[in-house]
Residue frames as a rotation matrix with the C-alpha (Angstrom) as fourth column:
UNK 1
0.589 0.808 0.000 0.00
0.808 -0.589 0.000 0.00
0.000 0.000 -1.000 0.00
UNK 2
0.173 -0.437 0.883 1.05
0.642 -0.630 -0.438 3.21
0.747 0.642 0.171 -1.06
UNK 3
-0.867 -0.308 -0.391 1.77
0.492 -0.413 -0.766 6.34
0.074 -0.857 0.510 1.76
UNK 4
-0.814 0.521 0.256 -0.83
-0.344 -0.788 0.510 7.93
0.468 0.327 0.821 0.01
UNK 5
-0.072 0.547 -0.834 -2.91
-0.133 0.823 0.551 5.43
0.988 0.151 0.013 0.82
UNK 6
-0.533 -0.605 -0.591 -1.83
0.560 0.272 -0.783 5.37
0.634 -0.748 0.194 4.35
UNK 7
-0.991 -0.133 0.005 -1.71
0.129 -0.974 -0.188 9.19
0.030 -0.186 0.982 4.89
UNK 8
-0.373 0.917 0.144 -5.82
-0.685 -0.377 0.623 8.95
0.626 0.134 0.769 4.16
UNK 9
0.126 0.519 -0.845 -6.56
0.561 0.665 0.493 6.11
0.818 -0.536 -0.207 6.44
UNK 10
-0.539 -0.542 -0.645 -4.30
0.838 -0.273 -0.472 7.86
0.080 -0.795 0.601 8.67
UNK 11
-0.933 0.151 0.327 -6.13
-0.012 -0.921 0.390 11.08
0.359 0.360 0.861 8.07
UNK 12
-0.353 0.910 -0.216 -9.29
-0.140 0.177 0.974 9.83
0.925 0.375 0.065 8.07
UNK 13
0.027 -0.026 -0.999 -8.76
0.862 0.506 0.010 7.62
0.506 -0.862 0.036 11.91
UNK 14
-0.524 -0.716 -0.462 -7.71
0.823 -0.286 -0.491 10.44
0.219 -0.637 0.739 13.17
UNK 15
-0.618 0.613 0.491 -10.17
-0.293 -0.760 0.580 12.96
0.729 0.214 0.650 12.37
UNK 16
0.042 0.983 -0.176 -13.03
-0.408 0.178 0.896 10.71
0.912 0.034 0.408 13.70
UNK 17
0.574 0.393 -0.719 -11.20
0.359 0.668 0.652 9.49
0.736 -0.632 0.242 16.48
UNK 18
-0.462 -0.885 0.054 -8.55
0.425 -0.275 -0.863 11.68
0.778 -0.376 0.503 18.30
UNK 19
-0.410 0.513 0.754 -11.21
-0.608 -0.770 0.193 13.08
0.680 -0.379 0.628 20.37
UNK 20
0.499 0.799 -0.335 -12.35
-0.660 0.601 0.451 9.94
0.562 -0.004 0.827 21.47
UNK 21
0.465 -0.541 -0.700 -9.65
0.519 0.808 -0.279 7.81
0.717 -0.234 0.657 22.23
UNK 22
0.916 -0.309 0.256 -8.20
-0.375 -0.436 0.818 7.79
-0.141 -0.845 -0.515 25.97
UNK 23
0.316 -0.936 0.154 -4.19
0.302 -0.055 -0.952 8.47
0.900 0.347 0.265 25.61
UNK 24
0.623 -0.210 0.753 -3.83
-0.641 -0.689 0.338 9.22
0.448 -0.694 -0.564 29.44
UNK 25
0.671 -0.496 0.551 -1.48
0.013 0.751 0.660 5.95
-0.741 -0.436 0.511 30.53
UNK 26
0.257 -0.908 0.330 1.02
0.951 0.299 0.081 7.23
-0.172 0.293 0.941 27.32
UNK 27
0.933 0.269 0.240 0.93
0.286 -0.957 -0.039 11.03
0.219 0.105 -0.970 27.98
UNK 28
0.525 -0.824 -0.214 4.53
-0.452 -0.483 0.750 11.08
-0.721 -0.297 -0.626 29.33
UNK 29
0.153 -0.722 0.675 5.79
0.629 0.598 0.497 9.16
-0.762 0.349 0.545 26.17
UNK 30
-0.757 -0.653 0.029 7.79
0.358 -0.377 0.854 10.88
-0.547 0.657 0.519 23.49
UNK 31
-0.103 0.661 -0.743 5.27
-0.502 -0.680 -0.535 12.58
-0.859 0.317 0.402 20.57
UNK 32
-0.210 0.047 -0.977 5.93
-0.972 -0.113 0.204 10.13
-0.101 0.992 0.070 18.07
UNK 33
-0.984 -0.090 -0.154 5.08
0.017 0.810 -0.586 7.09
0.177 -0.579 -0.796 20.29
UNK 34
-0.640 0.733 -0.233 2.18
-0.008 -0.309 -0.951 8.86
-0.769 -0.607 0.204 21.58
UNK 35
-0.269 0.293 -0.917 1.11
-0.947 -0.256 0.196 9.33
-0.177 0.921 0.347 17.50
UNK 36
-0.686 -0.219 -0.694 1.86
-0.458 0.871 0.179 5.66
0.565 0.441 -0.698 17.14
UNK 37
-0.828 0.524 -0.200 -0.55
0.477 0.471 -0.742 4.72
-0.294 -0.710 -0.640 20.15
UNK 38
-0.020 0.936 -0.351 -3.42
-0.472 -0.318 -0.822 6.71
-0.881 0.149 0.448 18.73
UNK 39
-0.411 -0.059 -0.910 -2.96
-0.833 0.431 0.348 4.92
0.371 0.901 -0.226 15.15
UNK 40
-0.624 -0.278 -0.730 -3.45
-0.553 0.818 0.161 2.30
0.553 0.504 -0.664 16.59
UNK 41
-0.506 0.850 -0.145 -6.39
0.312 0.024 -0.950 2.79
-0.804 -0.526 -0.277 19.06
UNK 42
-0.113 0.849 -0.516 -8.19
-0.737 -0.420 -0.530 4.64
-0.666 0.320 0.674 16.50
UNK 43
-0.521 0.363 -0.772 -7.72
-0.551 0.549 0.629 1.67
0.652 0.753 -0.086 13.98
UNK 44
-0.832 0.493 -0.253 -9.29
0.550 0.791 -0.269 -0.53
0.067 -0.363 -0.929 16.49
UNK 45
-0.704 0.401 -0.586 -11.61
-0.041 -0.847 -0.530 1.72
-0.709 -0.349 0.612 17.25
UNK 46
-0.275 0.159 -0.948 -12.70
-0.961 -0.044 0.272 2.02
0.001 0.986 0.164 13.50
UNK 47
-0.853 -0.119 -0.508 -12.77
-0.265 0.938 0.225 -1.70
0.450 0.327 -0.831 13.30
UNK 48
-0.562 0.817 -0.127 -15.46
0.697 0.385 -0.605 -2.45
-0.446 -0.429 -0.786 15.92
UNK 49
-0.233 0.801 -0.552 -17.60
-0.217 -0.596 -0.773 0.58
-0.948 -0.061 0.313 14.55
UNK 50
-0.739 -0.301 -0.603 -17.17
-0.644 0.052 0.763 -0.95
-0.198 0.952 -0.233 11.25
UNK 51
-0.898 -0.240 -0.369 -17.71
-0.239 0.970 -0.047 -4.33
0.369 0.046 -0.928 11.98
UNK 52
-0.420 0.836 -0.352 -20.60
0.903 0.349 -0.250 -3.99
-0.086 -0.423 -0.902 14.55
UNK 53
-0.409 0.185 0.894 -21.77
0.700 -0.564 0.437 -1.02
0.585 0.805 0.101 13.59
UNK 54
0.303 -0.074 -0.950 -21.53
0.927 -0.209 0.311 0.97
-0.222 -0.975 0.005 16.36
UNK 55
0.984 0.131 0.119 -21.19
0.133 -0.991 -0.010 4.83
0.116 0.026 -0.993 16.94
UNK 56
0.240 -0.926 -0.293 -17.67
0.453 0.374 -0.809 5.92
0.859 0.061 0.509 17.28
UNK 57
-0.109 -0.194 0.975 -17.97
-0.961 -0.229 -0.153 6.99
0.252 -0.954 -0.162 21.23
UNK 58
0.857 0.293 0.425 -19.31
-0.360 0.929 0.083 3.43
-0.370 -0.224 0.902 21.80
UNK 59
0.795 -0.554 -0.248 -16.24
0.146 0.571 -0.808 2.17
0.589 0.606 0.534 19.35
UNK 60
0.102 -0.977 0.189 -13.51
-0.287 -0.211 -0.934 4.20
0.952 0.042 -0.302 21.08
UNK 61
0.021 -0.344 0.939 -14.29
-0.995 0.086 0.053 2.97
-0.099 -0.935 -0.341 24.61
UNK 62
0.960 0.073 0.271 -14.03
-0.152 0.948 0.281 -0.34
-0.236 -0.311 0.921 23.56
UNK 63
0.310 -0.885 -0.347 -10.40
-0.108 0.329 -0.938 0.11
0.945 0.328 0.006 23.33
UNK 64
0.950 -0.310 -0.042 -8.52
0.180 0.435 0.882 -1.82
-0.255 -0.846 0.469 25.80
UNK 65
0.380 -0.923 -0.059 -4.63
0.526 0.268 -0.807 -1.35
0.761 0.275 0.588 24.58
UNK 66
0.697 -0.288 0.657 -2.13
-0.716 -0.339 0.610 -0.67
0.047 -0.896 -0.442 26.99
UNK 67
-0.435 -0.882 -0.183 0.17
-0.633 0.444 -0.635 -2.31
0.641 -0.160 -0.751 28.79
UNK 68
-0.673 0.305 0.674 -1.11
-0.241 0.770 -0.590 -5.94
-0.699 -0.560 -0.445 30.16
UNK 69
0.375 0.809 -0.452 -3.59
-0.926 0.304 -0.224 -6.09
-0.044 0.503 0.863 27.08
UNK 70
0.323 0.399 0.858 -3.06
0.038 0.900 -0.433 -9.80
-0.946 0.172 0.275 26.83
UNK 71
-0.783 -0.570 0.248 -2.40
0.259 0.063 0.964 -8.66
-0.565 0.819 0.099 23.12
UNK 72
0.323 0.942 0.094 -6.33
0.945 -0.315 -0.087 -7.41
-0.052 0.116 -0.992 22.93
UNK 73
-0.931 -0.265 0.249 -6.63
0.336 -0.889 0.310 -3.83
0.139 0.373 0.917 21.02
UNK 74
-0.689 0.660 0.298 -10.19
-0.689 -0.724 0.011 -3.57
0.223 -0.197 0.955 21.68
UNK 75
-0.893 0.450 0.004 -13.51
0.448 0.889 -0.093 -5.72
-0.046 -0.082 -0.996 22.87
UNK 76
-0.426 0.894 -0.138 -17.08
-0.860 -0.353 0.369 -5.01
0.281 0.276 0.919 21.86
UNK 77
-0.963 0.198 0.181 -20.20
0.151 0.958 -0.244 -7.53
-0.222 -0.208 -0.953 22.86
UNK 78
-0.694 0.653 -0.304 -23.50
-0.584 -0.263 0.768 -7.13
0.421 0.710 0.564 20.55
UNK 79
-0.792 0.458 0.404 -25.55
0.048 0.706 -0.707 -8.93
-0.609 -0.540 -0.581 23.19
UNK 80
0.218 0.967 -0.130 -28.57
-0.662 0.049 -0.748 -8.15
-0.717 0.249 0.651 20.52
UNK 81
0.523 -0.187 -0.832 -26.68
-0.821 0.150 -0.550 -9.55
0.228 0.971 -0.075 17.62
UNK 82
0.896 -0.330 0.298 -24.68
0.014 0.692 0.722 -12.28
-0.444 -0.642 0.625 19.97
UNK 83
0.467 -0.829 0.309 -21.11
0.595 0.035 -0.803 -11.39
0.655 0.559 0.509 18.38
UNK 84
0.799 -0.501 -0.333 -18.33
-0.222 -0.760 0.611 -10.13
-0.559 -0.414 -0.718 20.47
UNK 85
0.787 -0.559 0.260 -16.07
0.044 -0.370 -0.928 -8.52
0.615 0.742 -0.267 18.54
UNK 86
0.810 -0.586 -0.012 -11.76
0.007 -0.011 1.000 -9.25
-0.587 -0.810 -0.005 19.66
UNK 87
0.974 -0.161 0.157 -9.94
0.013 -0.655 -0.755 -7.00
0.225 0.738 -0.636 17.83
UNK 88
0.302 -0.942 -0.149 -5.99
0.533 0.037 0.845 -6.99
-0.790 -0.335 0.513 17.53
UNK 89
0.994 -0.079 0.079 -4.76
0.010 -0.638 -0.770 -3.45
0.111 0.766 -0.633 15.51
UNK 90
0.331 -0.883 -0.333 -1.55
0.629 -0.057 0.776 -2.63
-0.703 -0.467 0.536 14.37
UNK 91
0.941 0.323 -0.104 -0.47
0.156 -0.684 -0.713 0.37
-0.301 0.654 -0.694 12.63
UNK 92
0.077 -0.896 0.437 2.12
0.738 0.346 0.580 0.30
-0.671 0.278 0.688 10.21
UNK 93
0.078 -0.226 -0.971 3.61
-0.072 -0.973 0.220 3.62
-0.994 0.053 -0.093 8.79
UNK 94
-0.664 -0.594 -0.453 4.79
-0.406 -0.222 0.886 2.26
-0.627 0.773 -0.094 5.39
UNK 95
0.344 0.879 -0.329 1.80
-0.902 0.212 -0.376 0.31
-0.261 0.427 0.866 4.64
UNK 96
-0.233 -0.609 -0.758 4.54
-0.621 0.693 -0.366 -2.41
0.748 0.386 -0.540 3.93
UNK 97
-0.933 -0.354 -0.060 4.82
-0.207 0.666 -0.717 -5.63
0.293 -0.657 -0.694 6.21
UNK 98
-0.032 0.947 -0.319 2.18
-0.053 0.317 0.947 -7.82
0.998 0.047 0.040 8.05
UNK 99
0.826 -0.094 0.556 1.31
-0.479 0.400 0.781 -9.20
-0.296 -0.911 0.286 12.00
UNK 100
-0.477 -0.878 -0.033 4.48
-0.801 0.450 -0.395 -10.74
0.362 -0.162 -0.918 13.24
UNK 101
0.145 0.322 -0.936 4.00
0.302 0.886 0.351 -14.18
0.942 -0.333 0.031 14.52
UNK 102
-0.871 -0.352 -0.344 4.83
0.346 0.059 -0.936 -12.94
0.350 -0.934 0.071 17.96
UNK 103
-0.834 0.481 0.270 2.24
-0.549 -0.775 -0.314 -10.33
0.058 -0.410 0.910 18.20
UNK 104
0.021 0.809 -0.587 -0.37
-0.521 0.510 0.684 -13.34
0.853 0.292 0.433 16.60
UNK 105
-0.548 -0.215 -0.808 0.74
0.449 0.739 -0.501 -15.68
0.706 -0.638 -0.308 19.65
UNK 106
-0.967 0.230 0.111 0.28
-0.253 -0.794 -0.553 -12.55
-0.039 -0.562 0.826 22.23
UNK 107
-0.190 0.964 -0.184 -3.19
-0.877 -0.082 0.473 -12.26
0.441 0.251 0.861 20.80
UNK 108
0.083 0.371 -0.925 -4.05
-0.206 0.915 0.348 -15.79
0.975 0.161 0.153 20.32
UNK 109
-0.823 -0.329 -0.463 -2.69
0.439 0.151 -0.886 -16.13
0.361 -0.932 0.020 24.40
UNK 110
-0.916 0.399 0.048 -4.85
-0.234 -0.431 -0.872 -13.37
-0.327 -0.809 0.488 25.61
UNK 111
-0.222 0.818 -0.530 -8.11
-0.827 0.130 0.547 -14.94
0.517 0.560 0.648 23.62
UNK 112
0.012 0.023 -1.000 -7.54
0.359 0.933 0.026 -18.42
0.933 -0.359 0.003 25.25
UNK 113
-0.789 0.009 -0.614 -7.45
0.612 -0.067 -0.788 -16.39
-0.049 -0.998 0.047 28.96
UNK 114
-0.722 0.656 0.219 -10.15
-0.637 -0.755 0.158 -13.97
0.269 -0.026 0.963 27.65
UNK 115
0.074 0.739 -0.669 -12.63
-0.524 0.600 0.605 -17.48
0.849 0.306 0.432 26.97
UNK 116
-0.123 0.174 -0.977 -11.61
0.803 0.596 0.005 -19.34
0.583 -0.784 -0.213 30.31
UNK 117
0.892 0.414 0.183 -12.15
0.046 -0.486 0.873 -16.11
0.450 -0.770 -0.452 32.33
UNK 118
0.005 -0.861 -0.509 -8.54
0.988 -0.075 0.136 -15.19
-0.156 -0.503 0.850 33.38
UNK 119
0.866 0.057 0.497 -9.17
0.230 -0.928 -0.294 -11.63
0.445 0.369 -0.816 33.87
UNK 120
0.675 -0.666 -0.318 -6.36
-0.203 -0.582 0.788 -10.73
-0.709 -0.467 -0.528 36.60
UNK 121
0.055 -0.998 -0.025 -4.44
0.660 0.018 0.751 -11.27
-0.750 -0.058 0.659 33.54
UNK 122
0.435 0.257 0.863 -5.51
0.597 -0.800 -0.063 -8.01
0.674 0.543 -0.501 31.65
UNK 123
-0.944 -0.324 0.066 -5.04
0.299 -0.921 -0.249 -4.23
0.142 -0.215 0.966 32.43
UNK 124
-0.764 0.537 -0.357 -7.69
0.111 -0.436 -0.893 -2.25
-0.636 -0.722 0.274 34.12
UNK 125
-0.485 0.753 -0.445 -9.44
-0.737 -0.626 -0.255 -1.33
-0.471 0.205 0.858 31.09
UNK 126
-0.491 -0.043 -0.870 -10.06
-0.519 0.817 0.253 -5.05
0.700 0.575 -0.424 30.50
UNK 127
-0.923 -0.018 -0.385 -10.91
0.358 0.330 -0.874 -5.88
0.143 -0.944 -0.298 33.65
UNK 128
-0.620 0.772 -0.140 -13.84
-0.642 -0.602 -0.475 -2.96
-0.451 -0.204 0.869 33.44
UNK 129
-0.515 0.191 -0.835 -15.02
-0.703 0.464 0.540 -5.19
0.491 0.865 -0.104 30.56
UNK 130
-0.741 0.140 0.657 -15.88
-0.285 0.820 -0.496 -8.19
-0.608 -0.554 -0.568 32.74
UNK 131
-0.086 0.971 0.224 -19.57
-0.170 0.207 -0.964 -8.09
-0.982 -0.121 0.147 33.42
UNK 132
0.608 0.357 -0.709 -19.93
-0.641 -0.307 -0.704 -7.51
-0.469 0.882 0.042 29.41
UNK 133
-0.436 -0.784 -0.442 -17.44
-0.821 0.547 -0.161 -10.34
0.368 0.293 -0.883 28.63
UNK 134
-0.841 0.072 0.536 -19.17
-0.215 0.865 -0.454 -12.56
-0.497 -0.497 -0.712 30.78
UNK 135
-0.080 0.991 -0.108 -21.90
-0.474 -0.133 -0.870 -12.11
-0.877 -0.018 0.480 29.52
UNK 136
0.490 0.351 -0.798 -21.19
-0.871 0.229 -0.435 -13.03
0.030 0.908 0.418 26.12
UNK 137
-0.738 -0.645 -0.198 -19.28
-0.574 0.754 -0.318 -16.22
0.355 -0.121 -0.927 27.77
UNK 138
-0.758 0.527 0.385 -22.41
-0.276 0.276 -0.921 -17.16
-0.592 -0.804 -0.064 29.25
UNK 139
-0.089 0.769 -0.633 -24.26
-0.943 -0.271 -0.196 -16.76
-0.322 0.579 0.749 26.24
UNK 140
0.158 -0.290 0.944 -24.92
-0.130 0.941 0.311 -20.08
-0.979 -0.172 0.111 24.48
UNK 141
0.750 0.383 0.538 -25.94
0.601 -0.058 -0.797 -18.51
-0.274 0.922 -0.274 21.36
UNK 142
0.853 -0.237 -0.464 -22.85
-0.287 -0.957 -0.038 -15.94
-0.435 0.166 -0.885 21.23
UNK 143
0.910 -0.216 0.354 -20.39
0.412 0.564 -0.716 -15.81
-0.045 0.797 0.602 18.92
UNK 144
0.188 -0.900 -0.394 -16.41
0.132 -0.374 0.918 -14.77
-0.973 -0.224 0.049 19.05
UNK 145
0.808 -0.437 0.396 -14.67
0.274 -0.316 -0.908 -12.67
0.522 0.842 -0.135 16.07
UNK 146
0.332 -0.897 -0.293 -11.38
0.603 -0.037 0.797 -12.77
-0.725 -0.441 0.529 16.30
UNK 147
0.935 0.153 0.320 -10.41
0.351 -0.535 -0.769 -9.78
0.054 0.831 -0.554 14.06
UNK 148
-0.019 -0.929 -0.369 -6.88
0.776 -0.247 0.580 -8.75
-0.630 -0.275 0.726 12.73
UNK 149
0.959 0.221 0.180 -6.86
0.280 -0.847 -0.452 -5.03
0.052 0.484 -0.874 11.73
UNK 150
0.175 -0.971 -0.166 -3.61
0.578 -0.035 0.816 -3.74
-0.797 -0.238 0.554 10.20
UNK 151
0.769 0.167 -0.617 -2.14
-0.222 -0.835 -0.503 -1.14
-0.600 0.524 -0.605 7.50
UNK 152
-0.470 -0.877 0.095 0.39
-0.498 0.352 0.792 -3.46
-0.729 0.325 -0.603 5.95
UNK 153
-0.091 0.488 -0.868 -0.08
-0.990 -0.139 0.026 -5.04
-0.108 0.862 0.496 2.88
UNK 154
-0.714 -0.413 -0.565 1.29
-0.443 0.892 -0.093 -8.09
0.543 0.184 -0.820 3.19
UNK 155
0.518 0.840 -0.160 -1.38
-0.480 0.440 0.759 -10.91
0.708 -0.316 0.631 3.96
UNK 156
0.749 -0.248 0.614 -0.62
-0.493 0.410 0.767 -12.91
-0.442 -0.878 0.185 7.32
UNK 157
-0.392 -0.636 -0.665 2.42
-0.810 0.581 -0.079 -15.38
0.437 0.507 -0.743 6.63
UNK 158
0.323 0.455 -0.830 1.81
-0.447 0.846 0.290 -18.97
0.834 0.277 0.477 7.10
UNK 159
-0.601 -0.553 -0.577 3.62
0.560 0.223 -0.798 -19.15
0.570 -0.803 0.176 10.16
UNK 160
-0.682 0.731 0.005 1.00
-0.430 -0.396 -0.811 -16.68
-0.591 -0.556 0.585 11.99
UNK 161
-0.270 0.944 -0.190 -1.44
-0.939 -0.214 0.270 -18.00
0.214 0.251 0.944 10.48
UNK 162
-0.380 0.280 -0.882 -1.14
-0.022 0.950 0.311 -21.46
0.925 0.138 -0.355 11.07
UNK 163
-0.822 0.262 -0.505 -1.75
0.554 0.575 -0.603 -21.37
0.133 -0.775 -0.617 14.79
UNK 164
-0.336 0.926 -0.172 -4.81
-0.926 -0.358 -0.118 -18.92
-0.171 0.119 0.978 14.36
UNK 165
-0.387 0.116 -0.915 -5.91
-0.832 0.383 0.401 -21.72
0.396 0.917 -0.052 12.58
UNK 166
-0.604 -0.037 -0.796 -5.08
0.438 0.820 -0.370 -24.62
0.666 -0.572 -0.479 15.08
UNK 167
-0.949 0.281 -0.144 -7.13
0.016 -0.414 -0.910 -22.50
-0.315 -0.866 0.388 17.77
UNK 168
-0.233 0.873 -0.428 -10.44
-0.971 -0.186 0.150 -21.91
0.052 0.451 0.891 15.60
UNK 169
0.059 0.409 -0.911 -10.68
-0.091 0.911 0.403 -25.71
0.994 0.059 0.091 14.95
UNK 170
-0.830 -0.005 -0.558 -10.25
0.384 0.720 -0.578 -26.67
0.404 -0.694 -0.596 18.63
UNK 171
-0.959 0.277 -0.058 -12.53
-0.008 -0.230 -0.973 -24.00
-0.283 -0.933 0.223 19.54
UNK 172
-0.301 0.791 -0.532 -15.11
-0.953 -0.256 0.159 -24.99
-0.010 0.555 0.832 16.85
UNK 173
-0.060 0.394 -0.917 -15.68
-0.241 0.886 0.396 -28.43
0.969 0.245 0.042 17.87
UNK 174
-0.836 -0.231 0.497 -17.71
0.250 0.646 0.721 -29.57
-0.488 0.727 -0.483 17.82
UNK 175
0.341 0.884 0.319 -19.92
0.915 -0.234 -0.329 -26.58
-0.217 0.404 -0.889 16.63
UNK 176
-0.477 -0.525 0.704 -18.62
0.507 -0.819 -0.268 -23.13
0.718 0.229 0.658 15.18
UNK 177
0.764 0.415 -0.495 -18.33
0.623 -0.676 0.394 -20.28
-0.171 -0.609 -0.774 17.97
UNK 178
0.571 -0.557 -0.604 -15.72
0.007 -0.732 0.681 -18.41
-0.821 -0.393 -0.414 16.48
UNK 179
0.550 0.050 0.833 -14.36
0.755 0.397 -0.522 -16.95
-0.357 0.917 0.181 13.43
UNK 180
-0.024 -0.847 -0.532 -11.77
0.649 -0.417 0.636 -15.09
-0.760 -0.330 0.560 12.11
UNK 181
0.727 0.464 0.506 -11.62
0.678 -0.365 -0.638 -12.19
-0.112 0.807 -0.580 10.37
UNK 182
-0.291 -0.907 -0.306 -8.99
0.806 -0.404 0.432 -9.92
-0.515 -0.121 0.849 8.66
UNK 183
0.667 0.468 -0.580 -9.34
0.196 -0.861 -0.470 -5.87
-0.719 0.199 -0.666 8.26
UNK 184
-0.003 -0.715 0.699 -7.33
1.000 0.012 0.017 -5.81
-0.020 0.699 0.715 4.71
UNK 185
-0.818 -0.483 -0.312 -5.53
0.219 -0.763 0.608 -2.44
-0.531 0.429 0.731 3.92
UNK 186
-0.935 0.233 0.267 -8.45
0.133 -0.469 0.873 -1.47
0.329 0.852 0.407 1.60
UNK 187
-0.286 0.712 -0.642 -10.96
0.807 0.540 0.240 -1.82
0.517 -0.449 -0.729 3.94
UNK 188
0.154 0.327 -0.932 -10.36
0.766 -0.635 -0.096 1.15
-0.624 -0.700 -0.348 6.11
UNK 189
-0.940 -0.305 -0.152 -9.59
0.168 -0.803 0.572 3.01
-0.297 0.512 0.806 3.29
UNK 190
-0.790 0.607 0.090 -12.40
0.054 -0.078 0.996 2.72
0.611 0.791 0.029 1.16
UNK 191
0.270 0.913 -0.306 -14.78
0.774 -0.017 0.633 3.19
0.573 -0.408 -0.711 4.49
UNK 192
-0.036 0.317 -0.948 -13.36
0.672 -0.694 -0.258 6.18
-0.740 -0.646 -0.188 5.42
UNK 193
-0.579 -0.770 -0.267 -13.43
0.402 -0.555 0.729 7.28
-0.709 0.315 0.631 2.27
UNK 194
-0.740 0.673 0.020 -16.59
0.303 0.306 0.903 6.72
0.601 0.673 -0.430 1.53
UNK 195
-0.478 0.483 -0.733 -18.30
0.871 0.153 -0.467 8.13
-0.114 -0.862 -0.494 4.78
């Protein structure tokens, strides 16, 4: 993906969400860190209001990043629509490159403590989450998206992807509750460009 290309997603996230997103736990970090931590709250952000269509005050408090996220960028639960939405974002500047396989593990870790109910390993704003987490753990009818949002072109490699993979099948059987979904570079473009 071009910069240009970027520069409008980047444009776009930022407009709709700099107001929104809470930047007070990286306020003493450098300005171009701090830049890099809103990119990447506001793509989550974006993602769940995409995805579940959702206002973007409702989107931006479902960001959870931080330190202790588990590897979780944001959670959403659609208790009408039974989908909770578990969002890993990652903004990339050049548009070049994909998830690392570390960051997929991370994730894929804090999903497997999100589903047995290991909250004391989150950060506070995970933790707030509970009641609404339980809830959609309780559900029988709810459903888990497991959503990678990113500004790199490159599609997952086979090496992150494979254990995504191994994790869906164990946790679909021996009935689908969970499904994976990837926010492709053209995605947030062409929806904020289209808004």
């Amino acid at each position: 993906m071009s910069i240009i290309h970027v520069n409008h997603i980047k444009s776009a996230i930022q407009n709709r969400f700099e107001n929104l997103i809470d930047l007070s736990d990286v306020a003493s970090q450098a300005p171009e860190q701090k830049a890099n931590f809103l990119l990447t709250r506001a793509l989550a952000a974006f993602t769940v209001a995409e995805l579940a269509g959702v206002n973007d005050q409702i989107a931006a408090s479902c960001v959870v990043d931080g330190g202790g996220d588990n590897g979780i960028d944001a959670i959403y639960y659609d208790a009408a629509e039974k989908v909770c939405w578990v969002v890993q974002s990652k903004w990339i500047n050049s548009g070049n490159g994909s998830v690392e396989v570390g960051e997929v593990q991370k994730f894929l870790q804090g999903v497997n403590d999100l589903l047995e109910g290991r909250f004391d390993r989150f950060n506070a704003k995970t933790k707030a989450k509970t009641d609404e987490i339980m809830s959609a753990l309780d559900d029988a009818a709810a459903k888990f998206a497991l959503v990678f949002a990113y500004t790199g072109q490159q599609s997952q490699s086979s090496e992150a992807r494979m254990p995504v993979d191994d994790l869906v099948k164990a946790l679909n059987d021996p009935s689908e509750m969970v499904e994976v979904r990837i926010m492709s570079p053209d995605e947030p473009r062409s929806s904020v460009l289209h808004r």
